[in-house]
N, C-alpha and C positions, 0 to 999 in steps of 0.2 A: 602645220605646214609652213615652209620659208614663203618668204612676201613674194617671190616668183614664181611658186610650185605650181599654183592654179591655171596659170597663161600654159605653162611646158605641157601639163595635159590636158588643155582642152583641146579636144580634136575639132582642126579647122574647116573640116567637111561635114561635121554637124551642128555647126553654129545655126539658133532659131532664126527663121526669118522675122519673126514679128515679136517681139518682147513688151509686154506693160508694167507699169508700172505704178504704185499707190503712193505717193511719195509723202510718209505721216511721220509727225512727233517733231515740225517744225516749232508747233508752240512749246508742248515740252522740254525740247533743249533750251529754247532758250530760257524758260522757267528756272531749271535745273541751273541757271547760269547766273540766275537773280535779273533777268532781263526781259522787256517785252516783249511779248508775241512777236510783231513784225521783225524785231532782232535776226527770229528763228527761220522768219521765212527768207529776209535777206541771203541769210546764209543757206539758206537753202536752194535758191537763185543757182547759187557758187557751183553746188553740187548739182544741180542739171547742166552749167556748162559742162565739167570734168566729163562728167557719165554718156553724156551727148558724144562728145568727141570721142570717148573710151568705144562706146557701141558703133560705132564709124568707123573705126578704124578695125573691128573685130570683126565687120564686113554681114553686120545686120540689115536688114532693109529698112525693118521700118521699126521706130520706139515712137512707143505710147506712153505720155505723161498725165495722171490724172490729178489738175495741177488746182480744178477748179468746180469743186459741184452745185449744182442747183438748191442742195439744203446750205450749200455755206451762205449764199445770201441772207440767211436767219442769225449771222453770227453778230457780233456787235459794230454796228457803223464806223467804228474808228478802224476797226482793222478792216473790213472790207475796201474801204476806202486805202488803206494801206497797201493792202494788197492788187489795188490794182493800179497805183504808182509804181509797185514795183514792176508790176508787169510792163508795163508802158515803159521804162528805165531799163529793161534787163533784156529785151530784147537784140540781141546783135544780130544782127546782117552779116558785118565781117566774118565771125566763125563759121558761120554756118555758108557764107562762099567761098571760104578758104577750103571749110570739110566736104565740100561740092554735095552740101545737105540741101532739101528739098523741107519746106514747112507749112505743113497743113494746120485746120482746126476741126475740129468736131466742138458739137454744143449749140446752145441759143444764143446766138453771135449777139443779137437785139438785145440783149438783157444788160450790156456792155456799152459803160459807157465811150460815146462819139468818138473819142480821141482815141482810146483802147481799139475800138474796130478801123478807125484808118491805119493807125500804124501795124494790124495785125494784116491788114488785108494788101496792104504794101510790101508786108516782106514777103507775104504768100503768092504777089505778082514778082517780086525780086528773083526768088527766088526758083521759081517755078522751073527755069529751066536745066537743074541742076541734075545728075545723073546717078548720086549718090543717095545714101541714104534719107529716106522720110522721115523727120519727127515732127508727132502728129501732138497738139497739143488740146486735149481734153479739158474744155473751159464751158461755165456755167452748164454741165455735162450732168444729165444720170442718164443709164438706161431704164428707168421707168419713163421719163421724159422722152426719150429715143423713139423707144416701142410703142408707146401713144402717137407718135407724131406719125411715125411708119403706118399703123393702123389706118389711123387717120387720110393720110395719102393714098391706101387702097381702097378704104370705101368712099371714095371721092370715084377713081375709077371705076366701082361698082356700079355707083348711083349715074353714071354717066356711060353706060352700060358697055364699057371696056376689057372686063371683065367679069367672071361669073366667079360666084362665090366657091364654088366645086372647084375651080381652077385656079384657087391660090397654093400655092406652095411653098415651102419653105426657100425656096430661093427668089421667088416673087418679096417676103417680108424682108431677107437680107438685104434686096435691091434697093430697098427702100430705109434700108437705114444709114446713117452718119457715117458709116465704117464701110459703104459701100469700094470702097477704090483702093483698101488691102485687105488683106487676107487675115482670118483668125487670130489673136495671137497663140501662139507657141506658149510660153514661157508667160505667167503673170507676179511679178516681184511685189509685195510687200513688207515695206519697213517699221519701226515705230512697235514691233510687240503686239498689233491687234491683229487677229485673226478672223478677219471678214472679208468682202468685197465692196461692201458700201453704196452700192447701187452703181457697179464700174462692168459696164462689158460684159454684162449676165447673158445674153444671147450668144456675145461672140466666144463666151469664157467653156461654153458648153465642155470642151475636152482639153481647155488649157492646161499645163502643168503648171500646179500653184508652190510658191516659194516663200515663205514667212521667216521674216528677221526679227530681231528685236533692237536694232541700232538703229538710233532713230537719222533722218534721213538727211541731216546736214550734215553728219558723222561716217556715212554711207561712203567708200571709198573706191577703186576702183578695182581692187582688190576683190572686195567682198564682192561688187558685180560678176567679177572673173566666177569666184566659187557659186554663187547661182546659175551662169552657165554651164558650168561643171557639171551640178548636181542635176541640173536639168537632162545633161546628156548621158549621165547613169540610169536615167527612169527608162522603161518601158511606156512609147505610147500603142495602145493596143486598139483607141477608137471604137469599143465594147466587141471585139476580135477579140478568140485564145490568143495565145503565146504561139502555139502551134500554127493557129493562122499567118499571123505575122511574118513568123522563121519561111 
């Protein structure tokens, strides 16, 4: 296909509401490049601006970046430390009120260090009042951690006899998780060549359409995003409905 073909047929009336994303093989490119890890993620930085702004303009609600999980803590000191200078530096405000974007977090905010959580929790009051898109950013994040915590918060109301155990439901446990204030995603994109989910949005992933690349994710352009929503809008979601149901 020509570098335009994928925008002429996407159809703009079934653009996902909620798209995620696994955004991997920041250390292998820059491997690949003779350079270090943090190299990869810098430039990886790059590519969430582009993708951000792309998804904005394509009239998505809400992107999800899994930018940061609860096992990366286990990685080597130098680069977690790395990685969250970069965070703390890559942050814009300007983009994101020029794209009239909105920025949330999900994860264990606490685990983050002091200056990490003022400057996240400043651009999520900056920007609160914006009417465009959400990007939601998935830091010190799993859903093992999620779903414990949710738990957690329901039999707190059990023991406090708020509720009965017969009376939890499945939108009772939703309410109670991190992802409470959108909606499922749609569409879940992985980069990088692995074929997993890594402990990202296993509850909410329940009927998501998954999308596996193997360009790793500083390389990821906005192009390639185009043809993930593409391909997303050729599937069938049937939500374990026939075909005939659906039609």
């Amino acid at each position: 296909m020509t570098k335009t073909s994928y925008i002429e047929q996407i159809d703009k009336d079934k653009i996902p509401q909620h798209v995620a994303i696994i955004m991997d093989g920041n250390g292998r490119w820059a491997k690949r490049q003779g350079r270090e890890r943090s190299f990869g993620h810098q430039a990886g930085a790059e590519t969430v601006q582009k993708i951000t702004e792309e998804a904005a303009r394509m009239g998505i609600k809400y992107l999800t970046l899994y930018t940061f999980s609860t096992e990366n803590w286990s990685r080597p000191a130098t680069e977690v430390a790395a990685l969250m200078d970069l965070l703390l530096n890559s942050i814009e405000e300007e983009t994101l009120m020029k794209n009239n974007i909105r920025f949330r977090i999900i994860g264990d905010l606490q685990k983050l260090p002091i200056e990490v959580q003022k400057s996240l929790i400043s651009c999520i009051e900056r920007t609160s009042g914006n009417t465009g898109m959400c990007l939601v950013l998935a830091l010190s994040y799993s859903s093992h951690w999620e779903i414990t915590e949710a738990v957690r918060q329901i039999a707190r109301q059990v023991k406090e006899g708020k509720l009965a155990p017969e009376q939890i439901t499945e939108k009772d446990i939703a309410a109670h998780l991190s992802t409470n204030f959108m909606p499922n995603p749609d569409l879940l994109i992985r980069t990088g060549g692995e074929i997993r989910l890594s402990n990202y949005l296993l509850w909410q992933c329940a009927y998501c359409e998954l999308y596996f690349c193997d360009t790793y994710w500083p390389d990821f352009t906005n192009e390639e995003f185009r043809k993930a929503i593409y391909e997303y809008q050729q599937r069938e979601r049937r939500f374990g409905k026939t075909s005939e149901q659906i039609s």
